[in-house]
Each structure stands twice: as C-alpha cells, then as structure tokens.
N, C-alpha and C positions, 0 to 999 in steps of 0.2 A: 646408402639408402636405408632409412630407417623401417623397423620391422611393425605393421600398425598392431596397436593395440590391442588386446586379446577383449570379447566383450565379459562383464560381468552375470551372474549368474542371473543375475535382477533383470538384466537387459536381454538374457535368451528369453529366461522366462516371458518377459515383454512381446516379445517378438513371437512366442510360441500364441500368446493370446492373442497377437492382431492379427494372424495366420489364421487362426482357428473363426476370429470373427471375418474375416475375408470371405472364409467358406460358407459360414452361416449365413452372409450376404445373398454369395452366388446362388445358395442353395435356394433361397427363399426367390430371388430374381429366376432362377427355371422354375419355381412354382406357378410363379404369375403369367410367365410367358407360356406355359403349358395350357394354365387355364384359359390364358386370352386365347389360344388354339381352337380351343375344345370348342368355345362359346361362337369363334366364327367358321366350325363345322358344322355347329348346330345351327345357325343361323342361315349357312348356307344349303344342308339340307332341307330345312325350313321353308325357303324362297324353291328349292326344285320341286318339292312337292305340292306346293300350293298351284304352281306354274301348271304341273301335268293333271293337277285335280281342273282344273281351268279348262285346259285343253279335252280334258274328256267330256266335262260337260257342254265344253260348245260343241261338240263331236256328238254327243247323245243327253238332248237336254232331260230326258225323262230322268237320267240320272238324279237331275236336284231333288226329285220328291223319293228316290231310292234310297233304304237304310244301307248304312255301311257293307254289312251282311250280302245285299243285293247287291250292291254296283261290284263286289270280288266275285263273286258268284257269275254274274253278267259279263264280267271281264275272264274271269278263266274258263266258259263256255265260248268266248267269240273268239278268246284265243286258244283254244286245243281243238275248237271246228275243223273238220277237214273239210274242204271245199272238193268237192268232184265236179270234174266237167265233164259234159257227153257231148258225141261228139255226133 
C-alpha cells in the first residue's frame, strides 16, 4: 500500500483560505437569516397589535376620537376597577 502524499505548503495554505472563506459565508448566511427573524417578529407583532387595537375599538367605539394618552389611561382604569357587588 502506498503512503499518500504529503500536501505542499501552497496547498494548506489553500485550504487554510477556503476554510476561512467557508466561515466568512456561514457567517454572513446567520446574518441574513437573523435578520429575516427579526423582520417576521416585527411583522408579526405588527399584525397582533393592530388585531387588539381593532378589537378594542369595536368594544368602545369612543375610543376612535381618544388620543393615545386617553385610550391607556381608559384602559388601566377599566382594568384596576374593582367591581363590588352587594348583595
């Protein structure tokens, strides 16, 4: 059985640079797939919020003419209200 050939120093070296560009690939490919992440969190956020601003105003249409200020304000009073009931 013959022993293979040992490589030349040209040829690690080679090999050191297509290594190093492999990573430089991978790295940039997690870049892109991070960002497509982020953009279809934000988008999905997006679509929930717009959904519950929806649903509040068909809940309390007065809301449409309320500044922002007002409908949080109007919302964390209906939601810290204690309801009592007598009996």
């Amino acid at each position: 059985m013959t022993k293979p050939r040992e490589k030349t120093r040209e040829e690690l070296q080679a090999e050191i640079e297509g290594g190093k560009k492999k990573i430089r690939q991978f790295e940039n490919r997690e870049k892109m797939l991070r960002q497509k992440l982020f953009k279809e969190e934000c988008r999905t956020r997006s679509h929930r919020l717009i959904v519950r601003g929806a649903v509040f105003e068909s809940i309390v249409p007065e809301a449409k003419g309320m500044t922002n200020e007002e409908s949080a304000t109007f919302l964390r009073l209906a939601l810290t209200r204690q309801t009592v009931f007598y009996i």
